[in-house]
N, C-alpha and C positions, 0 to 999 in steps of 0.2 A: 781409288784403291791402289795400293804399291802393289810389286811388281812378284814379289814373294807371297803377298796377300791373294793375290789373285789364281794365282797356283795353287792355293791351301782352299778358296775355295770353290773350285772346279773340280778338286778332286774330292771334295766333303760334296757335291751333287752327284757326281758318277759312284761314290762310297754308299749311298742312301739310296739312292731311286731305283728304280727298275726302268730301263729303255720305254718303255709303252707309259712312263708316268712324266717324262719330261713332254714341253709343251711344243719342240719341236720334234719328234719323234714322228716320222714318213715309214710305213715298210717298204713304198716304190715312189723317190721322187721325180715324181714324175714331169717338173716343169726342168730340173737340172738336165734331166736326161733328153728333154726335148729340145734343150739348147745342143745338145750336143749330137743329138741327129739334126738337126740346123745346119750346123758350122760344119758339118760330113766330120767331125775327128774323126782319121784313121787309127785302126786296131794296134799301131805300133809307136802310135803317140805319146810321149813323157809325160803324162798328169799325175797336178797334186791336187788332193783335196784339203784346204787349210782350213784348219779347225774343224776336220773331221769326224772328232769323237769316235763313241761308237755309233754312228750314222751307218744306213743299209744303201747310200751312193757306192761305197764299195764295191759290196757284194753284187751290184747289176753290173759294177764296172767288168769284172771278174765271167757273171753270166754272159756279155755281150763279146768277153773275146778279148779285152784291150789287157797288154801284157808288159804295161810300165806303168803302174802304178805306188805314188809317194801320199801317205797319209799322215798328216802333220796337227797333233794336238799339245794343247798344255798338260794335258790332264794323261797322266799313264794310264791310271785306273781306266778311263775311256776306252783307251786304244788295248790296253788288257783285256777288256769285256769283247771286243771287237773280232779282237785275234781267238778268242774262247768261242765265239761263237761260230766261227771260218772255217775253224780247226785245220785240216792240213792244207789250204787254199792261201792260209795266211800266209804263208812262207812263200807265197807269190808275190806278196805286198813289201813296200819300206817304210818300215813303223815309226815317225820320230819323235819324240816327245821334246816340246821347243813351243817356246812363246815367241809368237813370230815379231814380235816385236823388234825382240834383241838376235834372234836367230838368223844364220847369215847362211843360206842354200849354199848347197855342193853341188848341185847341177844345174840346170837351164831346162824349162819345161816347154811344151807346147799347146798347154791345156792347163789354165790353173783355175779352180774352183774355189770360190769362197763363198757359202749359205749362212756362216755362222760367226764371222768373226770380224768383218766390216764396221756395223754399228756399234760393237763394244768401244771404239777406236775413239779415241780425244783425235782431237786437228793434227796435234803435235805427232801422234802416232801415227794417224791416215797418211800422214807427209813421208815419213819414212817408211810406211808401207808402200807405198803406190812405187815411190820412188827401186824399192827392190822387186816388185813386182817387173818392173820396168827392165831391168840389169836382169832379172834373171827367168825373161822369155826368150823363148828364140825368137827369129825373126817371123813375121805374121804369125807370130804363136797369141793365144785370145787368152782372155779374162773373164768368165763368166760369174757376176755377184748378185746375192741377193740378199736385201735389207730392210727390215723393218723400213713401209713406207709414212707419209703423214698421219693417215689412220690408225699405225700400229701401238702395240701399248708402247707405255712408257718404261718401262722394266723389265726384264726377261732375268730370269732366277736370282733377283733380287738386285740387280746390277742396272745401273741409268743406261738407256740405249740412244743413239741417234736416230731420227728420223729424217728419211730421205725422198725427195720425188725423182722423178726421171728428170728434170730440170735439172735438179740438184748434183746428181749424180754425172750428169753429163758433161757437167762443169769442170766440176772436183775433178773425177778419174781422166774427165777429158783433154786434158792440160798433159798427161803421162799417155793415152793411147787412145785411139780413133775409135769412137762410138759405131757401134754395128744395128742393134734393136734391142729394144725394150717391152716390157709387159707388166703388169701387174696382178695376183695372185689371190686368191683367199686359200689358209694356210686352216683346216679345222687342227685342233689340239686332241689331244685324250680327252681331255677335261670337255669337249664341245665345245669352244669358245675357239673365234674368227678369228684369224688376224693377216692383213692383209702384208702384204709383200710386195717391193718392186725387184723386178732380176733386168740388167744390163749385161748384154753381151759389149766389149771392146776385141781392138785387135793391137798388136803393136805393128809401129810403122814405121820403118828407118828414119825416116827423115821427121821424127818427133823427138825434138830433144825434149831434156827434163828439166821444169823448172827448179827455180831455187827452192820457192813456197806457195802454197796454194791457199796457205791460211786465211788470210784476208777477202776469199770466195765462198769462205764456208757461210759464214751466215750474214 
C-alpha cells in the first residue's frame, strides 16, 4: 500500500465506524497501563502514544495525572473523534497528525507507546522506525509495544499485519535498545473474537549504538 493510499484508508475507517466497532477498541487498556505502573513513569514524563487514534490510553493517561502527553496518528479523523470526545481536556494534549514513517519528532520523549502501529511496518520501515525511536528518546527513556503475536490474525482492517514472538522482537527492537520484559495477552474484540498479543517493554542505553540494518533478522 503507498503512502497516500494508506492515509485515504485509515481515514475511510475512522469516517465509517463507530469506536466500539473496531476490533481494537479497549475502554481501559489495561496491559499498557500496567507497563507503565512497572517502569514507575513519573506524572511529569514526555510520552507519546503512536498511532493513537482515537484509543482511551489517553484519557487514563490524563485521569492518572501525567501532564505531557503527544498523540501521534495518520488518521485526523481519529484524533478528531478523540479530542470530541475529551472535550476541554483536549487542550491538555499535542494532537499530530503524521505517518510516522516520514514524520521527524520535534521533541525527545521518555515514554513512547506503540499498541497499534509496529506490525503494519515492512522491514524497510521497522529500520527507520526503530532507528528514530532511538534519536528521539531520552536517556533511559523506555518503549513499550505491542503486536500481533504468532497466533494473531493475519489482517487487521483489511491491511497484511506482521507477526511477532518475544524472540522475534527481542531481536529486531533489541539491536536499538535493551529488552526489559515481556508478556503475552488475549485481546477480546467487539465482535467476541480473541486475538492474542505480545507487549515488550525496552529501555534505551547510552552505550547502544544503532545499527545500519536489522533487515536480515527479521525472518
Amino acid at each position: 500500500m503507498q503512502k497516500h493510499e494508506k492515509k485515504s484508508h485509515w481515514e475511510n475507517i475512522y469516517q465509517t465506524k463507530n469506536l466500539s466497532e473496531v476490533s481494537w477498541f479497549q475502554e481501559k487498556p489495561e496491559t499498557s497501563l500496567a507497563f507503565l505502573k512497572k517502569l514507575k513513569i513519573p506524572l511529569d514524563a514526555k510520552i507519546i502514544d503512536c498511532g493513537g487514534g482515537d484509543s482511551f490510553f489517553v484519557d487514563n493517561l490524563l485521569s492518572l495525572g501525567y501532564q505531557d502527553i503527544t498523540v501521534l496518528d495518520i488518521s485526523e479523523k481519529a484524533l478528531d473523534k478523540a479530542k470530541l470526545r475529551l472535550g476541554p481536556k483536549a487542550a491538555r494534549v499535542r494532537w499530530i497528525v503524521a505517518d510516522i514513517t516520514t514524520y521527524q519528532p520535534e521533541e525527545k520523549y521518555d515514554f513512547w507507546h506503540d499498541r497499534a502501529v509496529f506490525h503494519f511496518l515492512s522491514s524497510e520501515e521497522a529500520d527507520s522506525y526503530l532507528s528514530k525511536i532511538h534519536a528521539n528518546l531520552n536517556p533511559n527513556g523506555y518503549l513499550v509495544v505491542g503486536t500481533f503475536s504468532e497466533k494473531g490474525p493475519n489482517k487487521c482492517s483489511g491491511i497484511q499485519v506482521q507477526h511477532y514472538s518475544e524472540n522475534r522482537l527481542s531481536i529486531v527492537i533489541g539491536k536499538y535498545l535493551e529488552k526489559l520484559f515481556c508478556l503475552t495477552v488475549d485481546h477480546l474484540t467487539p465482535s467476541r473474537s480473541v486475538q492474542n498479543f505480545v507487549f515488550c517493554s525496552f529501555q534505551k542505553e547510552m552505550s547502544k549504538s544503532v545499527p545500519t540494518s536489522f533487515q536480515n533478522l527479521l525472518y
